[in-house]
C-alpha positions as CSV (number, residue, x, y, z in Angstrom):
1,X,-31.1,90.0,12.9
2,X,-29.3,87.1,14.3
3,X,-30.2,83.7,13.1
4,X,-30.5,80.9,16.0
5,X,-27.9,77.8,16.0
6,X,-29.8,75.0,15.0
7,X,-28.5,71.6,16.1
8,X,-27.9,68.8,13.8
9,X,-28.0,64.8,14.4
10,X,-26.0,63.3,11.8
11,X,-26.7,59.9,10.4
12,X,-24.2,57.8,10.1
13,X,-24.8,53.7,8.8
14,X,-23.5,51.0,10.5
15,X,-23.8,46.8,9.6
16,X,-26.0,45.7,11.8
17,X,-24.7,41.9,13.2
18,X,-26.3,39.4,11.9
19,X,-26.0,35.8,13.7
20,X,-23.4,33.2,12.4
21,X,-25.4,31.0,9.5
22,X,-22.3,29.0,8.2
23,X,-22.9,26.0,7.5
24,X,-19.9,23.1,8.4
25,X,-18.8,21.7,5.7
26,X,-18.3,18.2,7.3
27,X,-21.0,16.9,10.0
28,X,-20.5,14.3,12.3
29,X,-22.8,12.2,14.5
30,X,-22.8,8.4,15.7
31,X,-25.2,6.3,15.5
32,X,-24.8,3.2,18.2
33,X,-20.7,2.1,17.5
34,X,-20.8,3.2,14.2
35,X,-19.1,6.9,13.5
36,X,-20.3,8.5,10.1
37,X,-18.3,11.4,9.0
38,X,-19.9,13.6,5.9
39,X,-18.3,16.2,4.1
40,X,-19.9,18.3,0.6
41,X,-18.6,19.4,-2.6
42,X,-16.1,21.6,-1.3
43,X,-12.2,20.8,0.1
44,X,-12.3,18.7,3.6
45,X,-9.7,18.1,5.6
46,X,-10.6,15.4,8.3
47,X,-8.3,14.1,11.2
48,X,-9.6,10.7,12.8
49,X,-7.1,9.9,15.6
50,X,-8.0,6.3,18.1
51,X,-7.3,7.8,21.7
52,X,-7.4,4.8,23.2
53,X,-9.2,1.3,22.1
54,X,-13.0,2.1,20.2
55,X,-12.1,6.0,21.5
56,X,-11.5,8.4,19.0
57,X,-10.8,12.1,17.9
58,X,-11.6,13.6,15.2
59,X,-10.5,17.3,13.7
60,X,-12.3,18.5,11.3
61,X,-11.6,21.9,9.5
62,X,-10.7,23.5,13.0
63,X,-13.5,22.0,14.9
64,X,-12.6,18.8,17.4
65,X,-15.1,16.2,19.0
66,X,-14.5,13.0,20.7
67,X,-15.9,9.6,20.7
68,X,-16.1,6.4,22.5
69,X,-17.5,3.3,21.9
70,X,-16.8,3.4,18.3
71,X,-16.1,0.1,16.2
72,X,-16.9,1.1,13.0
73,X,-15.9,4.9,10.3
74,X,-18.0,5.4,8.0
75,X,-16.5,8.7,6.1
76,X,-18.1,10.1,2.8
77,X,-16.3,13.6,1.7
78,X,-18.0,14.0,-1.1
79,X,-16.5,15.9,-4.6
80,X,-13.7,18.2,-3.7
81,X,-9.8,18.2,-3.1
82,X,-10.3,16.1,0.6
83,X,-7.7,15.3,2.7
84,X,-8.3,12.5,5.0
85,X,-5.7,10.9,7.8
86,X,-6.4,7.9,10.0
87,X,-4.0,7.6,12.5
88,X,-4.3,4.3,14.7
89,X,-0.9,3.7,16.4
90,X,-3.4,3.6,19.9
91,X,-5.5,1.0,18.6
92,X,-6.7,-0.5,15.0
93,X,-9.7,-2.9,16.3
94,X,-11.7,-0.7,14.0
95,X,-13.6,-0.8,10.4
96,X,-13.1,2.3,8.2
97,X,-15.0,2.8,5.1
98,X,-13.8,5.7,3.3
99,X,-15.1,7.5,0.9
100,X,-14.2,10.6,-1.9
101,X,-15.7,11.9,-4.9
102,X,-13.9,13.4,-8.4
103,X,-11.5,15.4,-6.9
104,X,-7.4,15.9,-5.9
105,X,-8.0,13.3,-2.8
106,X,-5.6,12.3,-0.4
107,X,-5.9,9.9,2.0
108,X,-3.1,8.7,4.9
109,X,-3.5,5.5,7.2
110,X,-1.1,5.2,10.0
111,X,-0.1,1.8,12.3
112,X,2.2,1.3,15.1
113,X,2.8,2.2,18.4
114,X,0.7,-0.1,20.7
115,X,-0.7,-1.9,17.7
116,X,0.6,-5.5,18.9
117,X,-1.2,-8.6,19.2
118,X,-4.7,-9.8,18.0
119,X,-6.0,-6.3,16.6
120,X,-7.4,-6.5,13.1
121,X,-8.2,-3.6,10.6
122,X,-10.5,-4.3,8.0
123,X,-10.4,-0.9,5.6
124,X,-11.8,-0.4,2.6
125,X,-11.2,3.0,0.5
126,X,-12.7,4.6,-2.7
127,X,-11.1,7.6,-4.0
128,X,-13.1,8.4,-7.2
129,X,-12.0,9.8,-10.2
130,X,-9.1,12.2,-10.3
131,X,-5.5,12.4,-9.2
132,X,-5.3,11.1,-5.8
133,X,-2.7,9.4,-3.4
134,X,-3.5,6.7,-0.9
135,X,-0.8,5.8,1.8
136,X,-1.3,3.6,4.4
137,X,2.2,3.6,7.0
138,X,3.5,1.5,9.8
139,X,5.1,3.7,11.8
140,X,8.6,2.6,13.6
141,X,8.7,0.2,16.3
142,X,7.3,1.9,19.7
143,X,10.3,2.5,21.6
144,X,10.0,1.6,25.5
145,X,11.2,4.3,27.6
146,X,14.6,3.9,29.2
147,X,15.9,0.7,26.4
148,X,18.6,1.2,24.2
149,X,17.3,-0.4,21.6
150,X,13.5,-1.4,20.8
151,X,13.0,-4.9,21.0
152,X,9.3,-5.6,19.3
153,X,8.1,-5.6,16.0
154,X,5.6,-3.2,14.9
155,X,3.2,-5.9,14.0
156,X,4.0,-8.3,17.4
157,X,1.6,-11.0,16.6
158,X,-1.4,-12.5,15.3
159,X,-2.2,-9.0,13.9
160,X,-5.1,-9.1,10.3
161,X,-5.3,-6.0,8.3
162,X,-7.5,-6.2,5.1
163,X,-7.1,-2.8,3.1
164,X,-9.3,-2.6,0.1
165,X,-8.3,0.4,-2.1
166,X,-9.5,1.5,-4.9
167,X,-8.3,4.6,-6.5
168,X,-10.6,5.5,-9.6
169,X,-9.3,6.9,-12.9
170,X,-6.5,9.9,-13.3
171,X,-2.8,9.4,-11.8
172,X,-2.9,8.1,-9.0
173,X,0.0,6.8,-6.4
174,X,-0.2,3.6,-4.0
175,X,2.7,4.2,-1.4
176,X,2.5,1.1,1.3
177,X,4.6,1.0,4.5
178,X,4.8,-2.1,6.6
179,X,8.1,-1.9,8.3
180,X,7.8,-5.2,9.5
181,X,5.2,-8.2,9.8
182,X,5.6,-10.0,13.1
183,X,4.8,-14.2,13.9
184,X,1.6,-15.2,12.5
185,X,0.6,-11.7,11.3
186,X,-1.9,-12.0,8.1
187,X,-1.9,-8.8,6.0
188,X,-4.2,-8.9,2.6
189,X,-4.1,-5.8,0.2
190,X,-5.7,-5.6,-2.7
191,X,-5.5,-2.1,-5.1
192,X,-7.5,-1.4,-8.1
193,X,-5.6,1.8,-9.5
194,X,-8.0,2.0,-12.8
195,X,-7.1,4.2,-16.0
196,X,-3.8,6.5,-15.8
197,X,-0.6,6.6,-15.0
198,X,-0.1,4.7,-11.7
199,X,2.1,4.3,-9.2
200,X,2.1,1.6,-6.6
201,X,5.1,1.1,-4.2
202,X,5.4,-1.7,-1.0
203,X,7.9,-2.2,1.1
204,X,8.7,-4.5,4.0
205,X,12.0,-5.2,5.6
206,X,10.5,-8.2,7.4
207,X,7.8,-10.8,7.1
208,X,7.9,-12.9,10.0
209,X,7.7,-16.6,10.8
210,X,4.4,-17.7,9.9
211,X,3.5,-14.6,8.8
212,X,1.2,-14.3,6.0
213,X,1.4,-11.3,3.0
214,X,-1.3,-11.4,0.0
215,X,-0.8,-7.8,-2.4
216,X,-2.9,-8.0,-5.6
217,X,-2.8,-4.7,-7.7
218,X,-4.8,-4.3,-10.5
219,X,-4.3,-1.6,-13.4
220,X,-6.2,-0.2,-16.1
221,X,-5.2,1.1,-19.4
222,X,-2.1,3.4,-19.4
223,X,1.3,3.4,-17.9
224,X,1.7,1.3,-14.6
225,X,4.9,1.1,-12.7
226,X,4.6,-1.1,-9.8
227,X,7.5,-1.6,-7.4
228,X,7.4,-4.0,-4.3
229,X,10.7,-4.6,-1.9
230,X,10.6,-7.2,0.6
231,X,13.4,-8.0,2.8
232,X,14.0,-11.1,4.8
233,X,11.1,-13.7,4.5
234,X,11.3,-15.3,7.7
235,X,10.7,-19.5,8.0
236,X,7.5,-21.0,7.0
237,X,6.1,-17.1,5.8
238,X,3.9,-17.1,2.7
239,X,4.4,-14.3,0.3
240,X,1.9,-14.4,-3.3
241,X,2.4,-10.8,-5.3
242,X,-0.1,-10.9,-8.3
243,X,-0.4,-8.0,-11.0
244,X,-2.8,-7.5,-13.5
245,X,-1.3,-4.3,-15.3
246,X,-3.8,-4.0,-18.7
247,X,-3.0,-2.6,-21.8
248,X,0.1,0.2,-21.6
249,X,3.8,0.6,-20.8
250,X,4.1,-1.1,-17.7
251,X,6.8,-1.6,-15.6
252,X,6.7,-4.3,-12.2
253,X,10.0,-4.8,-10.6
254,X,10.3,-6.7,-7.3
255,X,13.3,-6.8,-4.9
256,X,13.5,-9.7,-2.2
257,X,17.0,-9.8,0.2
258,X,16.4,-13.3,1.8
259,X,14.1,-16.4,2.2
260,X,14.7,-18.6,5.0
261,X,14.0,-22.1,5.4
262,X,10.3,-23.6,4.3
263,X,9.9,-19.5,3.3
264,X,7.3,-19.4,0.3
265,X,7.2,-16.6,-2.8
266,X,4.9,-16.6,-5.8
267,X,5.3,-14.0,-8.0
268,X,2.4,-13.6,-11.0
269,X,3.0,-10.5,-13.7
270,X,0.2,-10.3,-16.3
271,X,0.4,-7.5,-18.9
272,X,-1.7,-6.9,-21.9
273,X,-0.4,-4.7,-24.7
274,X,2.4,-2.7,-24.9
275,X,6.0,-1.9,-24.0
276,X,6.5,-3.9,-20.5
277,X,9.5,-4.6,-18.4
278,X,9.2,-7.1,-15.6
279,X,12.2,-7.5,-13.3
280,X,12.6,-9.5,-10.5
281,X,15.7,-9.7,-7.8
282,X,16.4,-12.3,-5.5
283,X,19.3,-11.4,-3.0
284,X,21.6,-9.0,-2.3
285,X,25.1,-7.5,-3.5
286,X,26.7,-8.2,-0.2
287,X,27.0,-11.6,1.3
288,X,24.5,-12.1,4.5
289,X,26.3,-12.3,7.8
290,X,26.3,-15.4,9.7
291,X,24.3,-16.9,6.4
292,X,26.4,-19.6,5.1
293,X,26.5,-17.4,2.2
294,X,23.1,-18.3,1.4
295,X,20.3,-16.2,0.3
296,X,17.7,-18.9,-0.2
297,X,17.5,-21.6,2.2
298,X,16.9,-25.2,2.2
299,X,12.9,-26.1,1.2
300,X,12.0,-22.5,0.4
301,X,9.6,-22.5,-2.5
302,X,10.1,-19.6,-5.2
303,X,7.3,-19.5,-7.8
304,X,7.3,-16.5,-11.0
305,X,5.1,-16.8,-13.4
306,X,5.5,-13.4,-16.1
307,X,3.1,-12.9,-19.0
308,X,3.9,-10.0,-20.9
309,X,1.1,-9.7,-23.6
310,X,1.5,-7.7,-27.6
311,X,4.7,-5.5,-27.6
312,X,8.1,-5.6,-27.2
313,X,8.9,-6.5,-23.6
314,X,11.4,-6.7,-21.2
315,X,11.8,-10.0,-19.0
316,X,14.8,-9.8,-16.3
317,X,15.2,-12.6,-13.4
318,X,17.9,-12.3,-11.2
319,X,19.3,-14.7,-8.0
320,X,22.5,-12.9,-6.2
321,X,24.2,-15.6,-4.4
322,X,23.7,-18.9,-3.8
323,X,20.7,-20.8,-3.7
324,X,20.6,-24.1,-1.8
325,X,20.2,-27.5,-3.6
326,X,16.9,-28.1,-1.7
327,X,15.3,-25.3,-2.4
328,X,12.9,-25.7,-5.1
329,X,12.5,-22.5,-7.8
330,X,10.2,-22.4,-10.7
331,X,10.2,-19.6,-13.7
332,X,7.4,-20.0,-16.7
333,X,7.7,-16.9,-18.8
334,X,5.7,-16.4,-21.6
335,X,6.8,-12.7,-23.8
336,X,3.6,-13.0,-26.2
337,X,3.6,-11.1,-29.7
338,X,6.4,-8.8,-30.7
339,X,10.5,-8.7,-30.3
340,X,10.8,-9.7,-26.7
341,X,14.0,-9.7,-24.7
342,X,14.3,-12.4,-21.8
343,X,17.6,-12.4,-18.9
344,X,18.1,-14.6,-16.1
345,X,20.9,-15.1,-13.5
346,X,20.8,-17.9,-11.0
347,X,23.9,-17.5,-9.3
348,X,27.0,-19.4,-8.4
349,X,24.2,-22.4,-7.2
350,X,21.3,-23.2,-9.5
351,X,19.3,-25.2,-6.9
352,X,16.6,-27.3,-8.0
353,X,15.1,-24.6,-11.2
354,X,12.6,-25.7,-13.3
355,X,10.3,-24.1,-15.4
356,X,9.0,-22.6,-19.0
357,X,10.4,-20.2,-21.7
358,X,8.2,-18.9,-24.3
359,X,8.1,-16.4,-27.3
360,X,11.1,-14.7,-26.7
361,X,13.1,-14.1,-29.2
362,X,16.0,-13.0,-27.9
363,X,16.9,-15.3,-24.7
364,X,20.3,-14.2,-22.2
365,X,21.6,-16.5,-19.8
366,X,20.8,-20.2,-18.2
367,X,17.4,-20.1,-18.5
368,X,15.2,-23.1,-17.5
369,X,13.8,-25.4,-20.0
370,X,12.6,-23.6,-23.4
371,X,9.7,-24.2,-25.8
């Protein structure tokens, strides 16, 4: 007796699809000319890039959406590593608030390009605790097609940026880029670095005439190291440099090449306890071309003022070349408590120096007056 062939259906599971329920981990929208940017507790990465003036792009993890009409960022990224670039070498008439929780953090600001005349950037930003890095970058000079050589600044004229950054506790870094300041150009930064070892660096090979540069850094306790280089400080600019370092092993040095005529510097350096070094550098090795040898000119106005605080510090004041009879130079230096160490070099041509030495008790070179 045969048996009949039965057939058989095999079963075999599959996944069914489901729809796509993930969530975006940063959510934009604008509300009137205000763009507000949110991100969450994970790592964003956010690109805002200004198209063209109030038009923007921005980038965020993958996804792209434009703008127009906006005047004013408003960026929160919450907890997280967040990375975070602003780039505005189209246009900077803009206000950027920006915003990051504990986290690694970094956050990049770029100028330049067609950023001329009459644009002002006020930016404020707030990196939380952690180990973050805030840069903000001129880029160079916008080269018109066809020229040999570019022939405007990157800051043409009458230009106001106001950055406002405040970096939280952990080690953080401060790395500042104006190439150069152009005629009448008013930058203000101020930088709060908080607890940690910090690092703040500026640099600027021009200030222009009538320019205008106010940098105030402010540190908590631990190990500061601030380092500012300016190069030529065109006539009638105003420079003021002020640090508050706290308590810790702090180190400010500051490097100028050149101060023309009715230029003005003021250099404050306040330190609390510990082992501190404050250096400052007027002039270079080389003698300036077509100078008269000079590196500070006639009615420029230098004014450093050093307060080192408890500990055994480190005072160092330095003019390469000459410096012209009417130009007027003051120096008060006060080392505090401890063993302190004070140096000063004024050149082959005092000028008209003036000033104050206090509680040092070990004092190198022709100082101004002591007490």
């Amino acid at each position: 007796m045969m048996r009949s062939k039965r057939q058989r259906n095999r079963f075999e599971p599959t996944l069914e699809t489901l729809e796509n329920r993930c969530t975006p981990a940063v959510t934009l929208n604008q509300g009137g000319d205000t763009l507000n940017i949110q991100g969450d507790a994970t790592a964003d990465v956010v690109s805002v890039t200004a198209l063209s003036n109030n038009n923007f792009r921005v980038i965020s993890n993958g996804v792209t959406q434009d703008f127009t009409g906006i005047r004013n960022i408003q960026a929160n990224l919450g907890d997280g590593d967040n990375i975070m670039s602003l780039n505005l070498r189209q246009s900077a008439n803009v206000s950027a608030d920006i915003t990051t929780g504990s986290g690694l953090d970094t956050v990049r600001v770029r100028l330049g390009g067609n950023f001329r005349s009459n644009d002002e950037l006020n930016l404020t930003v707030d990196t939380g605790a952690g180990n973050d890095s805030v840069g903000i970058v001129v880029t160079d000079p916008y080269q018109v097609q066809g020229a040999a050589t570019d022939v405007y600044y990157n800051f043409k004229s009458r230009n106001t940026v106001n950055p406002n950054v405040k970096l939280g506790d952990g080690d953080d870094a401060g790395l500042f880029y104006f190439s150069q300041l152009g005629r009448n150009d008013n930058v203000s930064l101020d930088v709060d670095g908080g607890s940690g070892l910090n690092t703040y660096s500026l640099a600027s090979s021009v200030v222009g005439r009538d320019a205008r540069l106010d940098y105030s850094v402010t540190g908590g306790s631990g190990v500061d190291f601030l380092s500012t280089y300016l190069g030529s400080l065109l006539q009638n600019s105003r420079t003021t440099i002020t640090s508050n370092l706290g308590d810790g092993d702090n180190t400010a040095n500051l490097a100028v090449t050149w101060l023309d005529r009715d230029a003005q510097l003021s250099e404050t350096v306040n330190t609390g306890s510990g082992t501190d070094i404050a250096r400052t550098r007027i002039g270079e090795t080389s003698l300036p071309a077509s100078e008269g040898q000079r590196w500070v000119w006639a009615d420029a106005e230098i004014d450093i003022n050093m307060n080192l605080g408890a500990g055994d510090d480190t005072a160092l004041i330095q003019f390469v070349g000459s410096v012209d009879k009417n130009a007027n130079v003051t120096t008060n230096v006060d080392g505090g408590d401890g063993n302190d160490l004070a140096a000063f070099f004024y050149g082959p041509n005092r000028g008209n120096i003036r000033g104050r030495i206090r509680n040092f008790e070990d004092i190198r070179g022709a100082g101004p007056g002591r007490r």
